[in-house]
N, C-alpha and C positions, 0 to 999 in steps of 0.2 A: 341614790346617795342623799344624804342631807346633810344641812348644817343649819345650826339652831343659833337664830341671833337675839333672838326674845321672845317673848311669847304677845299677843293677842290679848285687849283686852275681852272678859268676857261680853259674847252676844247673847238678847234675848231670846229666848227660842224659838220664836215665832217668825226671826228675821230669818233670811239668806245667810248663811254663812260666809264669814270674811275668812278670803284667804288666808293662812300663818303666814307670819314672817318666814317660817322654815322653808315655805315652798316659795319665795319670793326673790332671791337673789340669785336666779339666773332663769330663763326660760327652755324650754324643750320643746321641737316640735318633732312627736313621735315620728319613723319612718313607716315602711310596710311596704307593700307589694310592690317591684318596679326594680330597675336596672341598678338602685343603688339599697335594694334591700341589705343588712344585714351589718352596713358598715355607718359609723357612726362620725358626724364633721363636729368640729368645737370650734365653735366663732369666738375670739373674744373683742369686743368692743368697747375700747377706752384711749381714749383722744377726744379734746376738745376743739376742732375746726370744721370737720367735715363731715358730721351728724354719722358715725359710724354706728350709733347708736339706734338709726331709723333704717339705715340701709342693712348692717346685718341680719336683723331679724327678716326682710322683705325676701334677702338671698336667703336665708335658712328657710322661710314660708316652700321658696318655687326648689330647692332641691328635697325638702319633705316628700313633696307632690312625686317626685322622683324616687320614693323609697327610702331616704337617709335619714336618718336620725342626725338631728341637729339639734345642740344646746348652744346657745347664745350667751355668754359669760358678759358682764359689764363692771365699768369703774361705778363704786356705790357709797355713796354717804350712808356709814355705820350709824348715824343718830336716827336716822328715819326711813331708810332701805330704800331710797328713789335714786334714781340715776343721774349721775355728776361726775361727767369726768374732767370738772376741778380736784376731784380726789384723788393725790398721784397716787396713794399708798395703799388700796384696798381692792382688789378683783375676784369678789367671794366663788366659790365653786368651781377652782383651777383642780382638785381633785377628778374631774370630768378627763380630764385628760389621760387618765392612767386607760381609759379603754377610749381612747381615739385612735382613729384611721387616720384622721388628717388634722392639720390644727389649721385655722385661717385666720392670721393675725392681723389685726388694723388696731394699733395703739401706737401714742406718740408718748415721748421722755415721762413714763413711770419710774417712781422709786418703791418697788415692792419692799414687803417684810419677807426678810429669807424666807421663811417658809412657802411663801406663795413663788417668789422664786424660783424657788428649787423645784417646783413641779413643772415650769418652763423649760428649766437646763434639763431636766430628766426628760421630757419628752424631746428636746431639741435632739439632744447626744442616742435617743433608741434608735434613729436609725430610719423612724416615721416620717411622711410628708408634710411640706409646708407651702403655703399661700401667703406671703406679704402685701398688704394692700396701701400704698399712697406713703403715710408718714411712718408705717412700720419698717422703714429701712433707720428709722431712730426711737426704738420703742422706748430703751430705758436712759437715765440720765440720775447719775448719784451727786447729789448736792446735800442732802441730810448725814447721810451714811458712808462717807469716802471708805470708811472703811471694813464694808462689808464684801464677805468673798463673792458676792456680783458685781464688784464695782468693775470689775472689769470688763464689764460688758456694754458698762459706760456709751452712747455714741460718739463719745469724744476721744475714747482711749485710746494708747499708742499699741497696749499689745493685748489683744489682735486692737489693730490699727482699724478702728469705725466700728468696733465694739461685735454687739449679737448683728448688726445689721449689716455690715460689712463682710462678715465672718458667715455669715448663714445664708443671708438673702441677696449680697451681694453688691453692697452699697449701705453707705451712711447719708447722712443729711450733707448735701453740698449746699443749694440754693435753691430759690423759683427763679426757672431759665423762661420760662415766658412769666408775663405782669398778672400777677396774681388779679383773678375777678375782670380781666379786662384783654388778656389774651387767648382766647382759648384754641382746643387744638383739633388739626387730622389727624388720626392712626392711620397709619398706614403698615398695609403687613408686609414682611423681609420677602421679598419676590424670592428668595432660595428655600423658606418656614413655610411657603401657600399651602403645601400640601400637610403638616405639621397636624396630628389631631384634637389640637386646642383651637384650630380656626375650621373647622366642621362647621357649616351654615353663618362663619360668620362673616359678613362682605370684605373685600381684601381692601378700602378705605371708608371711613366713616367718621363722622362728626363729632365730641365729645365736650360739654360743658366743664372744661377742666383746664388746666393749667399744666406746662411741660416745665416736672424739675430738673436742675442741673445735674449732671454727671459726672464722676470724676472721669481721668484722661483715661483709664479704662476700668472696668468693672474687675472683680475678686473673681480668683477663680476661675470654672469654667465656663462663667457667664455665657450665656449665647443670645443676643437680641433677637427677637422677633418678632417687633412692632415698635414702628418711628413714631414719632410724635413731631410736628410740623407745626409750631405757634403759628397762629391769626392774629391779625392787627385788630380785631374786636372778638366781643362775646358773641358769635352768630354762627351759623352753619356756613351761610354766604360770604362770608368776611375773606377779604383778601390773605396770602400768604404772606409774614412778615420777611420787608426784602432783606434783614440784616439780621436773619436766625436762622441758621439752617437745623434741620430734623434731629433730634436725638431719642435714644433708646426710653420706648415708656413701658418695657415690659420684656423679659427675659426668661429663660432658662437654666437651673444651672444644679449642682449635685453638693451636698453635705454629706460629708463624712463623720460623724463621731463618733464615741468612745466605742457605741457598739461595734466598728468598723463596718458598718452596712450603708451603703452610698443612698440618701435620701433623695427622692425628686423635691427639687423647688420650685415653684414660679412666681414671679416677682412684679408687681406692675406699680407708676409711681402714676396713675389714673385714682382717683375715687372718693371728687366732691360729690354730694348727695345727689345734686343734679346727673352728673354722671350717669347712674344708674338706672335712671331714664331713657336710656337707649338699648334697645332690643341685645345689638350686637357685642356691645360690652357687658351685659347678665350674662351671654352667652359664652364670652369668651371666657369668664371667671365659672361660670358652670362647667365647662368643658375640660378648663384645668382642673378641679376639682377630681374629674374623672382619671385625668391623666397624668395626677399627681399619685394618685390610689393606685396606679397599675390597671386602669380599669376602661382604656382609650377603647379596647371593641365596642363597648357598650354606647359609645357617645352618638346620638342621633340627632340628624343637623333638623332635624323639624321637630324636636323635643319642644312640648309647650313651656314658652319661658314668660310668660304672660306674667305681667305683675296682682297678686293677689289682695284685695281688698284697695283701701286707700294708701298711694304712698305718696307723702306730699312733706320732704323732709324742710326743716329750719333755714336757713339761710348761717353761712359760712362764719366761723367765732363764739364764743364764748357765749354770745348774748344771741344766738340762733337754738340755742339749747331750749327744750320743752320741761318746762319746771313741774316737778311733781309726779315722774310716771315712773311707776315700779317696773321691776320686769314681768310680772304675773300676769299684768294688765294688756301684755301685746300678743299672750296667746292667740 
């Protein structure tokens, strides 16, 4: 695929050749031999809190390693092709999607141009799998355009009620149920899910540098939890349990139906500050669905190397944790 956002000025011949801008708004990292030969994952990452922009590429590196073909889609400031996801309105190379197996969304309140849009709801409504991560239970938010035929997928709307995120993944934005930066949580897996093959090698509780959001009084659909989230009264593994929070749902199950009438697997988790990803068992556990969102749970092996590749040492949480100046070319 390509898409052409400008050209390059010329180089002397003598130098290294610079990348084009054409090869620069989105990255790929080829698949090949391995249990997920042949099928093809689309990350897309735009949201500015939770460095979605360091950690996708880290998960797309270790399921490559796996055989899958993975492209990594970003919010991009059109003047200089580097990555900003202050930019609600631009996620160049959503055309990627027309041959995806799965899509793994972590984006917060975008307002696309229909066109780019429209290649979300067409993959949404085939019939294909989906991965929500953290704030993609409120991807998009119309404030420019009320009236465009996505606004209703608004995370504020009344019909469907909590918009794409509600309606697909199974939840909208409620709140932060533990103190953001300063509560963090246990997962703990649904002692009836243990056997479930999204937790294949992954311990049934574990520590998580993250924060437990709120829930509504019950999830959309045919939600099915399979992992609590238990707020901490600090930021630590050791931290005590908070006595006046009890556990709620960081991670679900659950089925989409659309236009195709073919029932989508989902899975949903409201886990994935950058830190987060830092722990074995949660790479693991979003590897695993990956598998098990494809139809592809035989395949899932609990000693699969999930080792993190090169350095991943993401920004710290907001707006001003963001790494100024990096294209996507640059994190092959």
């Amino acid at each position: 695929m390509a898409l052409c956002l400008g050209q390059d000025k010329p180089q002397p011949t003598s130098a290294k050749p610079a990348p084009s801008l054409a090869a620069e708004p989105w990255v790929v990292f080829p698949g090949g031999d391995g249990p997920g030969k042949g099928k093809h994952v689309v990350f897309i990452a735009a949201e500015e809190s939770y460095r979605s922009e360091e950690s996708m590429p880290m998960m797309a590196r270790i399921l490559s390693r796996q055989g899958f073909k993975c492209t990594v889609l970003f919010a991009l400031d059109p003047a200089d092709g580097t990555i900003n996801p202050q930019i609600k309105d631009n996620i160049p190379g959503l055309e990627a999607l027309e041959s995806a197996d799965l899509l793994v969304a972590f984006l917060r309140w975008r307002e696309l141009p229909d066109e780019q849009m429209k290649r979300i709801i067409e993959y949404t409504e085939s019939g294909r799998p989906i991965i929500g991560i953290r704030n993609a239970t409120h991807p998009f938010r119309y404030v420019k355009r009320p009236g465009s035929p996505y606004a209703r997928f608004d995370s504020g709307s009344k019909d469907p009620r909590g918009g794409w995120g509600r309606l697909v993944l199974g939840e909208t934005w409620v709140s932060h149920y533990g103190k953001n930066l300063v509560e963090s949580t246990r997962c703990d897996v649904v002692p009836t899910d243990a056997q479930h093959p999204i937790f294949r090698g992954v311990r049934p509780s574990f520590w998580l540098a993250d924060d437990v959001y709120g829930i509504s009084e019950s999830l959309a659909g045919d939600s099915t939890p399979v992992l609590l989230g238990q707020p901490l009264v600090a930021w630590s593994a050791d931290a005590k349990v908070h006595p006046d929070k009890k556990p709620l749902p960081i991670a679900w199950t659950k089925t989409y139906t659309g236009k195709s009438g073919q029932a989508a697997r989902i899975f949903t988790t409201t886990m994935g500050h950058g830190d987060a990803f830092h722990s074995e068992d949660f790479r693991r556990l979003l590897a695993n669905a990956c598998y098990w969102c494809m139809g592809l749970e035989a395949r899932i092996d609990p000693r699969a190397d999930l080792s993190i590749i090169g350095t991943y040492a993401p920004g710290p949480v907001g707006a001003k944790g963001l790494k100024a100046g990096v294209k996507p070319a640059t994190l092959k």
